[in-house]
Residue, then its C-alpha position, 0 to 999 in steps of 0.5 A: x446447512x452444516x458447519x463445515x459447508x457454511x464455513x467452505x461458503x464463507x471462505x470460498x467468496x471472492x472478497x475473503x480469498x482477496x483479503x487473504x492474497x492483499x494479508x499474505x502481499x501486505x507482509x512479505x512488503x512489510x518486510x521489504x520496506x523493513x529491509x529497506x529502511x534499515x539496511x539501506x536509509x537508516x545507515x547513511x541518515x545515520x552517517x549524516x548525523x554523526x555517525x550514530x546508528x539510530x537503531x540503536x539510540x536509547x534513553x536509558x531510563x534504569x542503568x542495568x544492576x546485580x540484585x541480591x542474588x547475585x542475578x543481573x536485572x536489566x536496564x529500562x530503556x526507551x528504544x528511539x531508535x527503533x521507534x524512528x526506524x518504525x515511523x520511517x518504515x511507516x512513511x513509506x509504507x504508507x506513501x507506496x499505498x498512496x501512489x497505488x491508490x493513485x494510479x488505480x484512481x486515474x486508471x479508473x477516472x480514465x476508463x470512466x472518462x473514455x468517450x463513447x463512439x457516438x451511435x450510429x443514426x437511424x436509417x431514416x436520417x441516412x436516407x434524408x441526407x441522401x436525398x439531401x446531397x443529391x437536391x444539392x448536386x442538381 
């Protein structure tokens, strides 16, 4: 088997192609939640705490200066702000994969705990309670 046949094999199965789908959807809701927490939560948790943007909060470890050669050396700073964006970010990244989880797990537990119709019973029991109802009748 070559190589190129051995690859399409592999790329062609089920779960790589799945993989592939859940990468692509996985990104583009990074970005949605990305969008969310800072155009949308951080403002106004921001507003709350008087005002300060926290993207932008940093603890500035160097100030900025001039070296010798007259070229500026930027500052060393610790990015807070962005750090507590990306927490946030994760939180409901994570909180949304629980409650998908969640639902696909009581979709599951249900489909599972549907009770069967029971089978039908053998001709021989329909028979004998035939016989049954009709001794009854008389």
């Amino acid at each position: 088997m070559g190589m190129m046949s051995e690859y399409r094999e592999f790329a062609m199965r089920g779960n790589v192609v799945d993989l592939a789908v859940g990468v692509v959807i996985g990104a583009a809701f990074g970005r949605i939640v990305t969008a969310l927490v800072d155009g949308l939560i951080m403002p106004p948790l921001g507003l709350l705490i008087g005002g300060i943007d926290l993207s932008e909060r940093v603890v500035t470890l160097r100030e900025a200066t001039v070296d010798a050669a007259g070229e500026e050396v930027p500052a060393v700073v610790l990015a807070i702000g962005e750090f507590l964006n990306t927490l946030l970010q994760f939180a409901i990244i994570a909180f949304a994969i629980f409650l998908m989880v969640r639902l696909i797990n009581r979709l599951h537990r249900r489909r599972e705990a549907a009770p069967e119709a029971p089978a039908a019973p053998p001709e021989d029991v329909l028979l004998l309670r035939e016989i049954r109802d009709e001794l009854r009748k008389r």
